[in-house]
N, CA, C and O atoms as a GROMACS GRO file, in nm:
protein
  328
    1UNK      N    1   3.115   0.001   1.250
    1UNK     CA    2   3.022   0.033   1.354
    1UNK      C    3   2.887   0.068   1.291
    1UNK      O    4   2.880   0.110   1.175
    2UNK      N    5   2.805   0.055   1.352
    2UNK     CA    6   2.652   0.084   1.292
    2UNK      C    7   2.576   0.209   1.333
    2UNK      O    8   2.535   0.246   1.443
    3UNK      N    9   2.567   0.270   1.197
    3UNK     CA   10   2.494   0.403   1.216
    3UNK      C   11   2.379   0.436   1.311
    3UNK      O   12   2.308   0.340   1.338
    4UNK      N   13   2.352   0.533   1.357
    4UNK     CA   14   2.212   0.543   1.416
    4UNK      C   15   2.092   0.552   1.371
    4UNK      O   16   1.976   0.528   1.406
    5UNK      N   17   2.166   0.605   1.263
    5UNK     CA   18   2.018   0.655   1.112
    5UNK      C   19   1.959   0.452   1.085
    5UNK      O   20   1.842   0.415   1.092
    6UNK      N   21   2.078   0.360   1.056
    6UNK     CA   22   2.060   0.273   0.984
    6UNK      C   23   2.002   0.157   1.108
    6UNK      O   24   1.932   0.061   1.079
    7UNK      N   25   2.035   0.181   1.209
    7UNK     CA   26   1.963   0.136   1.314
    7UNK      C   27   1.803   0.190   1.346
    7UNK      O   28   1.706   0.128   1.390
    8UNK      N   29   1.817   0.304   1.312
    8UNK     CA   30   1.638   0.376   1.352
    8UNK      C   31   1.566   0.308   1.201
    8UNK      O   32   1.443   0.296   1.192
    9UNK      N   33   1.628   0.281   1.126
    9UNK     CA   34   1.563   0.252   0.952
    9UNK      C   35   1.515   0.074   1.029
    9UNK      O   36   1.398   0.040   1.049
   10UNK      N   37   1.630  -0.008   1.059
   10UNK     CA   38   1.588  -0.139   1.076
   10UNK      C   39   1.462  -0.167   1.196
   10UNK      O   40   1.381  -0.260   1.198
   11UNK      N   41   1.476  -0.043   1.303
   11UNK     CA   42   1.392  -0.077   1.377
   11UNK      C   43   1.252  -0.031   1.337
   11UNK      O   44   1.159  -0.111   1.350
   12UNK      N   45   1.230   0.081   1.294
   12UNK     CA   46   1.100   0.090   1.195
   12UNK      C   47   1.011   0.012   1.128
   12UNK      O   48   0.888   0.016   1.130
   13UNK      N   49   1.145  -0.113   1.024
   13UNK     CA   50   1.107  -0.222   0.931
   13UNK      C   51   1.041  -0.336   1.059
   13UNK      O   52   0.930  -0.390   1.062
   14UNK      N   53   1.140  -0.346   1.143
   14UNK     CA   54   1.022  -0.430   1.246
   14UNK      C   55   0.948  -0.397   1.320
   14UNK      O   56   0.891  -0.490   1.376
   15UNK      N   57   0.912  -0.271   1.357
   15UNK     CA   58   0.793  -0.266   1.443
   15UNK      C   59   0.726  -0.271   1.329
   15UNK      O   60   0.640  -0.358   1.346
   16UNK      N   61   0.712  -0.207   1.172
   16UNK     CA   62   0.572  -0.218   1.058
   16UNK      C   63   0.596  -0.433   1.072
   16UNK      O   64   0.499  -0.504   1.099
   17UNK      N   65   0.701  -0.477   1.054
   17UNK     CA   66   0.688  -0.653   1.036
   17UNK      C   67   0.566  -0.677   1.135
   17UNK      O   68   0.452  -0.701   1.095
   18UNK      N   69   0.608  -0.666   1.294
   18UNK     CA   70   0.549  -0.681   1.427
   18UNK      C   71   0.386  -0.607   1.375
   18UNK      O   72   0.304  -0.671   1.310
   19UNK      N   73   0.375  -0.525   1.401
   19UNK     CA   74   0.227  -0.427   1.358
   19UNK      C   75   0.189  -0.503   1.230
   19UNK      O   76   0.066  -0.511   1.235
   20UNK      N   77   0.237  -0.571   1.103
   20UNK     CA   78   0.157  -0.656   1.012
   20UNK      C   79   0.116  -0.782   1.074
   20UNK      O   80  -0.002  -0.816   1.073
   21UNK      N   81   0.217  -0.859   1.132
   21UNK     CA   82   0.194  -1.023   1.199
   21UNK      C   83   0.079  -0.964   1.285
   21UNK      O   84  -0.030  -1.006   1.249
   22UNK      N   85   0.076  -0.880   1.387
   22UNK     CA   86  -0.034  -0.852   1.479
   22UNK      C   87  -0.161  -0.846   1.418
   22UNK      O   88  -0.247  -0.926   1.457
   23UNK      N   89  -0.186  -0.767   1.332
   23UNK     CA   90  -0.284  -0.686   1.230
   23UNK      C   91  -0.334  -0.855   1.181
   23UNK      O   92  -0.440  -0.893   1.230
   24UNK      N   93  -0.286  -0.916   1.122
   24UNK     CA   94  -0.287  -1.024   1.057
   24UNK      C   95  -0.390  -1.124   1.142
   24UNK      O   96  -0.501  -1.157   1.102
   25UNK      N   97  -0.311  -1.179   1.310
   25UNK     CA   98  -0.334  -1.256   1.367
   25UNK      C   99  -0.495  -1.204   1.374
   25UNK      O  100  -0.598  -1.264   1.345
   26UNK      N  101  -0.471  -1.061   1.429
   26UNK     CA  102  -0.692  -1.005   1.477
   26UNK      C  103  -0.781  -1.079   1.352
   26UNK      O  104  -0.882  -1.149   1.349
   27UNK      N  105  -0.680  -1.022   1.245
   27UNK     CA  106  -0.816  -1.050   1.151
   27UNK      C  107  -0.864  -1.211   1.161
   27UNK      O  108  -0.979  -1.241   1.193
   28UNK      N  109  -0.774  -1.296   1.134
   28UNK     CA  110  -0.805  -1.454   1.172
   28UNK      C  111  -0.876  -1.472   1.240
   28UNK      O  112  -0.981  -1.529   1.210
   29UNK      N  113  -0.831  -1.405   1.430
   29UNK     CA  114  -0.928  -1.460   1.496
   29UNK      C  115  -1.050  -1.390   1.459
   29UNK      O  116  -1.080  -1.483   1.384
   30UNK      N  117  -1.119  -1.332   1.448
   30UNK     CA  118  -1.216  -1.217   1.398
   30UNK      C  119  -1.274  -1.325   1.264
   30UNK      O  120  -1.388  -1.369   1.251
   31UNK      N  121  -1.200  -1.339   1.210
   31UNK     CA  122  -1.287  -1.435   1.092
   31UNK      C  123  -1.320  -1.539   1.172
   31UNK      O  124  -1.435  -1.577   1.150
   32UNK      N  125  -1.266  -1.596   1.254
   32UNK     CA  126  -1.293  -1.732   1.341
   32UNK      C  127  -1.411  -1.733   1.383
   32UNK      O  128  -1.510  -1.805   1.363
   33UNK      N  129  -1.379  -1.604   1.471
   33UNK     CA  130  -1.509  -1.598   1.523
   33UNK      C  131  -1.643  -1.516   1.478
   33UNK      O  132  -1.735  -1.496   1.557
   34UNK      N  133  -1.644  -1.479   1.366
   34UNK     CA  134  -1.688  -1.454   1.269
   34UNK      C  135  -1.838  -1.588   1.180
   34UNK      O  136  -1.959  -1.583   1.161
   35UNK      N  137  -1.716  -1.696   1.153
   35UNK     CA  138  -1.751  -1.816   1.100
   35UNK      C  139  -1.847  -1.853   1.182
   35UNK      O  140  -1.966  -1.863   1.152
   36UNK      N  141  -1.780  -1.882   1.322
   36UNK     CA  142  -1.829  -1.969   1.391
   36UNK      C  143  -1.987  -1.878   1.453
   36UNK      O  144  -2.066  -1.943   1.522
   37UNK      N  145  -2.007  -1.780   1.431
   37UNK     CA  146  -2.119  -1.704   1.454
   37UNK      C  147  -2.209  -1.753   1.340
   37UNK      O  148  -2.316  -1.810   1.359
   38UNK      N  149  -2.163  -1.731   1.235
   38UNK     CA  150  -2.256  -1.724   1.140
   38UNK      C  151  -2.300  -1.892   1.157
   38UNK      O  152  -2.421  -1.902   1.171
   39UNK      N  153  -2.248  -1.985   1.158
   39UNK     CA  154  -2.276  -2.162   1.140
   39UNK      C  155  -2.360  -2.195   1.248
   39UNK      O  156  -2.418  -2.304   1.251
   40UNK      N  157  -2.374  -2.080   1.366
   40UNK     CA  158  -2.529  -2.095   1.427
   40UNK      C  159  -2.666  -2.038   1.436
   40UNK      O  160  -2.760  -2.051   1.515
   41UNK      N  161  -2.634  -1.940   1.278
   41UNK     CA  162  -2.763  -1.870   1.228
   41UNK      C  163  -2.861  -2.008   1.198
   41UNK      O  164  -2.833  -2.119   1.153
   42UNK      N  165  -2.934  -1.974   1.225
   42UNK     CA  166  -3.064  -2.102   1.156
   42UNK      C  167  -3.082  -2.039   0.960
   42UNK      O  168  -3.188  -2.059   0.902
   43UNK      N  169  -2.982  -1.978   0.901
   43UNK     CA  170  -2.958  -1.970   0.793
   43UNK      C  171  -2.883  -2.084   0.788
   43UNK      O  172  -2.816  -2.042   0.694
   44UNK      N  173  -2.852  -2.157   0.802
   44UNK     CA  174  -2.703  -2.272   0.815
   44UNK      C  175  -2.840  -2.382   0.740
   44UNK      O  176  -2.836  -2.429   0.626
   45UNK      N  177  -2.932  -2.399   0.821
   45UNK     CA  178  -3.011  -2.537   0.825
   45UNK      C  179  -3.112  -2.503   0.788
   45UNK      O  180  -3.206  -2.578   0.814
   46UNK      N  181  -3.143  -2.367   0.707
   46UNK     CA  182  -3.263  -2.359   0.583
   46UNK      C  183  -3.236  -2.418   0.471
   46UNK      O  184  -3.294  -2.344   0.391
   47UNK      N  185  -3.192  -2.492   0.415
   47UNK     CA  186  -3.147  -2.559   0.267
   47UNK      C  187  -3.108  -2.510   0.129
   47UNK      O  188  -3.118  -2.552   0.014
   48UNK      N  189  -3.031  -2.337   0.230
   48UNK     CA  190  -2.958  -2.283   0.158
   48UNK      C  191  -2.837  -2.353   0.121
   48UNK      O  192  -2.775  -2.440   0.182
   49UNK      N  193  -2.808  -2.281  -0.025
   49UNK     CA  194  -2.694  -2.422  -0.110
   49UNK      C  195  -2.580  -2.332  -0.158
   49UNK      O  196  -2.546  -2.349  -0.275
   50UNK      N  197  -2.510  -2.230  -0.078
   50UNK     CA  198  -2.390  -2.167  -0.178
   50UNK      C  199  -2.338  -2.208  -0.291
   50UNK      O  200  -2.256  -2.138  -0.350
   51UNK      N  201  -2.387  -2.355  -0.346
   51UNK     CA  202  -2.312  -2.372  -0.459
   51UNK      C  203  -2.437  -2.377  -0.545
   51UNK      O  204  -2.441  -2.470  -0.625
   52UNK      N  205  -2.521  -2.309  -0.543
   52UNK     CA  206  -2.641  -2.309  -0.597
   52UNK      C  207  -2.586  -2.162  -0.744
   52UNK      O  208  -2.542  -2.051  -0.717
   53UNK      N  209  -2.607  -2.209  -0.862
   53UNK     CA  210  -2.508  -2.118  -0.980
   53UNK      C  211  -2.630  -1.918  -0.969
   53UNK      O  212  -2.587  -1.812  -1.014
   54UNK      N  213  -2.775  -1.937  -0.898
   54UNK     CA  214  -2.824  -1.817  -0.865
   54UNK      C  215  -2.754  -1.733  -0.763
   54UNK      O  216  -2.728  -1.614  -0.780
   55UNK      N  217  -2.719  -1.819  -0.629
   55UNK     CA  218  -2.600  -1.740  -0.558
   55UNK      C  219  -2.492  -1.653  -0.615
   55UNK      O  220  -2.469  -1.533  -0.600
   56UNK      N  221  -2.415  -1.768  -0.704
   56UNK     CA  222  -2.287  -1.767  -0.754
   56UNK      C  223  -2.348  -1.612  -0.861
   56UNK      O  224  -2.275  -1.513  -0.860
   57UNK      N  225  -2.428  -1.610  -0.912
   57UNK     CA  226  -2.428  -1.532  -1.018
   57UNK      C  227  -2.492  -1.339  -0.927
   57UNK      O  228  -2.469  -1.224  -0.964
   58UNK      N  229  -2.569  -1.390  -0.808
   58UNK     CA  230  -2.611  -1.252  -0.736
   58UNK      C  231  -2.471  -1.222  -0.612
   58UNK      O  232  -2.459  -1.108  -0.566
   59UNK      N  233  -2.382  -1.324  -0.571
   59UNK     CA  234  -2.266  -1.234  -0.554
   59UNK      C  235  -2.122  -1.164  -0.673
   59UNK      O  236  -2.037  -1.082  -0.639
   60UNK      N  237  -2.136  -1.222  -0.796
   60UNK     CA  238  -2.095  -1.149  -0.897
   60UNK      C  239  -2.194  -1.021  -0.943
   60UNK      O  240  -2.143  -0.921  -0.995
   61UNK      N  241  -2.331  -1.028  -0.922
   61UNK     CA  242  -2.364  -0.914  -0.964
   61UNK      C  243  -2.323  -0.839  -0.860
   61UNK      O  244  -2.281  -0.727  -0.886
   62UNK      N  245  -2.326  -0.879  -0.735
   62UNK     CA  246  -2.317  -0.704  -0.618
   62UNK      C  247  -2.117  -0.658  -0.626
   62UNK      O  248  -2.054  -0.566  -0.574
   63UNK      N  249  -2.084  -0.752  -0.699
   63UNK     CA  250  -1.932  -0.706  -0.687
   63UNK      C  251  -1.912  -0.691  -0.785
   63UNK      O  252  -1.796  -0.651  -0.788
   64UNK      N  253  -1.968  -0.699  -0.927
   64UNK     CA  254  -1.985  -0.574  -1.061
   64UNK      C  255  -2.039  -0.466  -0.977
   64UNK      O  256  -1.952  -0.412  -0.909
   65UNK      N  257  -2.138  -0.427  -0.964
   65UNK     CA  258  -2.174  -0.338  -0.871
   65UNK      C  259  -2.112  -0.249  -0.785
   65UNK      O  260  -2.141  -0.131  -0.802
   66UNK      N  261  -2.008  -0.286  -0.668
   66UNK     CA  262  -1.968  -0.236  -0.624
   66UNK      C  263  -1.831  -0.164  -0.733
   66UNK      O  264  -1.803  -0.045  -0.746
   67UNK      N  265  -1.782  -0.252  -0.781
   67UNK     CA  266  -1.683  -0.191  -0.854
   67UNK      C  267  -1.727  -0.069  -0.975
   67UNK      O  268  -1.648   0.004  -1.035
   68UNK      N  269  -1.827  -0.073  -0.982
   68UNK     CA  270  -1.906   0.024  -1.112
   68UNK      C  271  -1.886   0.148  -1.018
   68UNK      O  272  -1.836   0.250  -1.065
   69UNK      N  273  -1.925   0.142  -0.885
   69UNK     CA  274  -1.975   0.258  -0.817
   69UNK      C  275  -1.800   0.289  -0.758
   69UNK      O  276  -1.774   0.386  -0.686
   70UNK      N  277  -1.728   0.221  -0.788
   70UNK     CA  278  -1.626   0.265  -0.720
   70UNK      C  279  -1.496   0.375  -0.860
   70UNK      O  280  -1.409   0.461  -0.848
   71UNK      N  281  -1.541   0.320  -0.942
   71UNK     CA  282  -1.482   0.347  -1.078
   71UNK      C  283  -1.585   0.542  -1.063
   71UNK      O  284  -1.537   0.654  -1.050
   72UNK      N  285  -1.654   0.520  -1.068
   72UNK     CA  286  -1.812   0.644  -1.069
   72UNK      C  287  -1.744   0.744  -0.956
   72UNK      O  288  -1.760   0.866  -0.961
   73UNK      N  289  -1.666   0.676  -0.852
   73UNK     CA  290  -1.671   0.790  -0.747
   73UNK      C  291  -1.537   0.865  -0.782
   73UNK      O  292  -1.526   0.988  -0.778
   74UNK      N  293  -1.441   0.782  -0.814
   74UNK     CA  294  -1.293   0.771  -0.858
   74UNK      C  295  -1.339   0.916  -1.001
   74UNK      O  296  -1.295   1.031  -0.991
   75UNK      N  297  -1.393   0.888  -1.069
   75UNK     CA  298  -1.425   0.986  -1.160
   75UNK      C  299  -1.496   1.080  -1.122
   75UNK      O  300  -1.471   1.182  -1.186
   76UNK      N  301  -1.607   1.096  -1.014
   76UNK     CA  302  -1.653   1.278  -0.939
   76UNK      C  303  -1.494   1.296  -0.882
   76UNK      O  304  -1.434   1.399  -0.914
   77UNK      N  305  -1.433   1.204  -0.806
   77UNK     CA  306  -1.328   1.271  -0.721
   77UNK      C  307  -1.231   1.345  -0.806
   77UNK      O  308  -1.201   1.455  -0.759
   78UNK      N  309  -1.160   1.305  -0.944
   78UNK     CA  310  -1.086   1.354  -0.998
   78UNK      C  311  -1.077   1.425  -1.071
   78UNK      O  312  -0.975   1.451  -1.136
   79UNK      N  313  -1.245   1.505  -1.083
   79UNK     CA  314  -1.285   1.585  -1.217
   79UNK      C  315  -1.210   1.685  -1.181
   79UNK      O  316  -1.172   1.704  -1.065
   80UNK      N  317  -1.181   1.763  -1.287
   80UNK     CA  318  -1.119   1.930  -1.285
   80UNK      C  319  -1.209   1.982  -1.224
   80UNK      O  320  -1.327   1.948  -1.228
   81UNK      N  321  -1.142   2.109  -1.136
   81UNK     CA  322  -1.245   2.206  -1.061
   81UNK      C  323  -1.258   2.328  -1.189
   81UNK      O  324  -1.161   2.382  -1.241
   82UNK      N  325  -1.422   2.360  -1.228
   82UNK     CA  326  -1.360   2.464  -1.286
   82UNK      C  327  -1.423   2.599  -1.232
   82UNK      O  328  -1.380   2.707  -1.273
   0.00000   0.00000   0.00000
C-alpha cells in the first residue's frame, strides 16, 4: 500500500515538474514576443551588423564586466564582520 508521506513527496516532485514546464513555456513566449518587438525597431534597418567582430568584442567586454562586479560584490558580502 502506499504511504502518505511517499505520496505527499511524489506530488510535490510534480507540481515543482508542472511550475518548471509553466515557468519555461512564459519565458518562450516572452522571448517571442520579445524578438518580434525588437525586429520592428528601425534599429533592424540601420545597417547594423551583429556579426560585425566590434560588437562581438563590446558584448564580451560588458559581460567581463558584469562578472568582475559580481565576483567584487560576492567579496563585500562575505567579508568578516569585525
Amino acid at each position: 500500500m502506499v504511504s502518505s508521506e511517499g505520496l505527499k513527496t511524489w506530488f510535490d516532485y510534480q507540481l515543482l515538474f508542472v511550475g518548471i514546464a509553466i515557468a519555461f513555456m512564459v519565458v518562450i513566449v516572452a522571448w517571442s514576443r520579445l524578438v518580434t518587438y525588437l525586429g520592428t525597431l528601425p534599429l533592424a534597418d540601420s545597417g547594423f551588423d551583429p556579426a560585425d567582430p566590434t560588437f562581438a568584442l563590446a558584448v564580451t567586454g560588458g559581460g567581463i564586466l558584469v562578472i568582475f562586479l559580481l565576483v567584487v560584490l560576492v567579496g563585500l558580502l562575505n567579508r568578516e564582520r569585525q
